[in-house]
Structures are given as structure tokens and as C-alpha cells.
N, C-alpha and C positions, 0 to 999 in steps of 0.2 A: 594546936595552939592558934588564937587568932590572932588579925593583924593585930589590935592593941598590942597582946603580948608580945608578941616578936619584937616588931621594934622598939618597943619601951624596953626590952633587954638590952637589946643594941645598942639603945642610947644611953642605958645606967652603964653597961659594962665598959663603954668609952671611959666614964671618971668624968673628970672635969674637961676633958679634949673633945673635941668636936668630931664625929664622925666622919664626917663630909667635909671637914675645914668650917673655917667664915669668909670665905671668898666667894663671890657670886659663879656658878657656871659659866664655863668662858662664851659658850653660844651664845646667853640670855646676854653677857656685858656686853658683848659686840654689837647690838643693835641698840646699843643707850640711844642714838638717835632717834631712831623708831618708836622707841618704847617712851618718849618724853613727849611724844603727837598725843597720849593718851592723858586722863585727870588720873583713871585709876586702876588698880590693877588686882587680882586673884591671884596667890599661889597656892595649888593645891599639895596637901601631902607636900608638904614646906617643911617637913622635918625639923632641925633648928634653928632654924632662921636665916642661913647664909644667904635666900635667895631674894626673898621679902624683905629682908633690914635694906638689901641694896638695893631695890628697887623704890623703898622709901627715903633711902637716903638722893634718890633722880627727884623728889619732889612732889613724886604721885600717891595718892593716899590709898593704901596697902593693906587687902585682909589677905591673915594666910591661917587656912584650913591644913588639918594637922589631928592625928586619931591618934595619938601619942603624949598624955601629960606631961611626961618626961622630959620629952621632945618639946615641948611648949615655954614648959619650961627656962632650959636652957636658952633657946629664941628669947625670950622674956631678959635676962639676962642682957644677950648679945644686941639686944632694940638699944636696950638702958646705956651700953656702954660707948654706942656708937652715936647714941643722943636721938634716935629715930622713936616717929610714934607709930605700931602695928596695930592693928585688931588682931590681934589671936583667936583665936574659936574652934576649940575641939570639938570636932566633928566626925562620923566615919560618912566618906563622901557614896560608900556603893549603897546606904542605907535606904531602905524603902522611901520616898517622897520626899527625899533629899535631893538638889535643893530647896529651902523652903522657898516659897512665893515672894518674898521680897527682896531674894537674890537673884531671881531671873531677869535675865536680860540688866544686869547690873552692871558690869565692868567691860572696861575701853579693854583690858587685855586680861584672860586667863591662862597663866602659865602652868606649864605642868612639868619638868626637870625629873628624867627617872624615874619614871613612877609605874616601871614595870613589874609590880610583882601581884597582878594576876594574870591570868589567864585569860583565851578565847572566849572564857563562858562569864567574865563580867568585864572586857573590857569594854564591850558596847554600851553599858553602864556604867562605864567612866567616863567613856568619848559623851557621850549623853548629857551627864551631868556639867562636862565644861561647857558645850555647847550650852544649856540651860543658863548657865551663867554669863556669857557672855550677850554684850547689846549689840544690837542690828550695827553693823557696820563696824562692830570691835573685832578684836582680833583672838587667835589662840596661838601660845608659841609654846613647842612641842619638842622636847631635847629624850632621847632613847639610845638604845645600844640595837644592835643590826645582828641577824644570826652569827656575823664572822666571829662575835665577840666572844664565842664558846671558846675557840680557838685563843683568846688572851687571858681570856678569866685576869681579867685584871676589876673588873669588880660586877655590879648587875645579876641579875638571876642564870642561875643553871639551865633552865627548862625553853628551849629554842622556841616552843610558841610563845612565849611571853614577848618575845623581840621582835620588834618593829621590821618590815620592809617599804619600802617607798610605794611596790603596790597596795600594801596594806593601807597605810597613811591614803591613798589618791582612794580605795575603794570608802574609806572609812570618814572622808571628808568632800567626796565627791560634788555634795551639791552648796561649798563653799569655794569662794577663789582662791587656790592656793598661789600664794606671793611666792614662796621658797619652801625647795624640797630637795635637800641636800642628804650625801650619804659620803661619808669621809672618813678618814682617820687621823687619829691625833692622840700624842702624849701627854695625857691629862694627868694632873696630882690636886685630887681634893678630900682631904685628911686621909684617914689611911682606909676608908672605903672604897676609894678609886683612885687607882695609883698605878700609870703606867701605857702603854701603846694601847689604842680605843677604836672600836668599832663603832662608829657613830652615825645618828641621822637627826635632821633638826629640820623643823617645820615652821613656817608661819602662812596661817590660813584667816582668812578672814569672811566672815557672816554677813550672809547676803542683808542690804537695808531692809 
């Protein structure tokens, strides 16, 4: 089954409940200061909206990429009710010559919230593609789950290489400055997708001028 598929199940078989809630990721809201030095910002694989409604409700004007109609959907919805304007645009981001050319080097910040579900064998063409997105001296902010996380299964993928470590992150973004590279735990509840004690890592790297 491909990505489309999966998650568009995910997200019909929620009903009308949000997967992941409507609250923004606690990482991403804690640096509202940070994130408001930017005009605009990328969420990739923005699922339904929690994380880009809130980032356009700071002000900044907000595309969020998302391989999910479903999932768009609902965001669509959740813009409407908070009074926010998003760009939506289904896309699959590991897509051959994606991004297109008039996305590169576009956004002050490309966020990426969980968006571990491939592998060693296309995550370099995910790191890739946000980099691509991202302008000289923007930023990327980067929220995963850590191997310990096998051990909570409290939400995130099964498959231990899919999980972030700090040397991964420092090998994988080496020739940006990384501002913060954190690896913590915490008790997170964001709808019934992630619910519970969290093995975590959060990143903000920023792209040489």
C-alpha cells in the first residue's frame, strides 16, 4: 500500500476527530518567538492542519504540503474555522523533481513535525527536498521520535531506523548551523495518535547565506 493510501485510511477512519488533535506540536509552539523573525513558512506532510493553521494564525503566510486529500481536507475545514488562510497543495514530496523550481529557496522556515515514516533509503530525499525549500539564511525545525521510543510505543513508527538520533541529525545537516539539537522526554497527547511518555528530538538548523 502506498503512502497516499495509508494515511488517507488513517485519516477517513479518525470520522470527523482529528488524528493528531488541532493543537500545534509543543516543540514548534515554543519557539513562537523565533518562528515570527520569519514572513513565511513550509509544513511538510502537515497531515491536517494542526501545525500550519497555527503557524498562520502567528501571522506568517503558510503553504502546507500534504500527499493525503483526505488529510487536506480536513485542514481545509480546520483553516475555515480558525479564520486562517493556508495554501494547501497535494503533493508527494519524495516525488522525482519535486520541489518544483519556484519553491526553491522560498521559505524563512520549512518545518517538518513527525514525519518519520520512511526509511534510510529515502530519507536523504526528504532532508533534500526541505533543504531545497528552504532560503539562504532560513531555517528548518525538525520535531521526531528517538530509538528509545520503541520502548513507549506511544505513537511514531515501529522500524528503529526510521528514528532520529542526534548523530544522524549533526551527520545529515552537517554543512548548516545548527542553533538547537535537543533529545528529551515528555508527555505528550496529540489526539489519539500520540498519547503518552515520548522519546524525543527537535532540531533547528539554519542554511548557510
Amino acid at each position: 500500500m502506498d503512502q497516499d493510501s495509508i494515511w488517507s485510511k488513517r485519516y477517513r477512519d479518525a470520522g470527523t476527530d482529528y488524528l493528531f488533535g488541532t493543537e500545534p506540536n509543543r516543540f514548534l509552539a515554543r519557539r513562537e518567538n523565533l518562528l515570527q523573525s520569519g514572513r513565511n513558512a513550509v509544513s511538510i506532510a502537515d497531515g491536517e492542519g494542526r501545525n500550519s493553521v497555527w503557524l498562520a494564525e502567528l501571522g506568517l503566510e503558510v503553504t502546507a504540503i500534504e500527499i493525503s486529500a483526505v488529510a487536506i481536507e480536513k485542514a481545509r475545514h480546520l483553516a475555515a474555522a480558525r479564520k486562517v488562510a493556508v495554501d494547501f497543495v497535494q503533493a508527494d514530496i519524495l516525488a522525482p523533481g519535486w520541489p518544483p523550481a519556484a519553491l526553491h529557496d522560498a521559505f524563512d522556515w520549512t518545518v517538518g513535525i513527525f514525519i518519520q515514516f520512511v526509511g534510510p533509503e529515502w530519507r536523504e530525499r526528504q532532508f533534500e527536498a526541505m533543504k531545497q525549500l528552504t532560503r539562504p539564511g532560513g531555517r528548518i525545525l525538525l520535531q521526531g521520535y528517538t530509538p528509545r521510543q520503541l520502548e513507549y510505543r506511544t505513537g511514531g513508527p515501529s522500524a528503529v531506523e526510521n528514528l532520529y538520533t542526534a548523530e544522524l541529525l549533526q551527520a545529515a545537516f552537517g554543512d548548516w548551523q545548527i542553533e538547537e539539537l535537543v533529545e528529551y522526554e515528555d508527555h505528550i497527547s496529540e489526539g489519539s495518535g500520540h498519547v503518552g511518555q515520548s522519546a524525543l528530538i527537535g532540531m533547528v538548523a539554519r542554511k548557510p547565506e
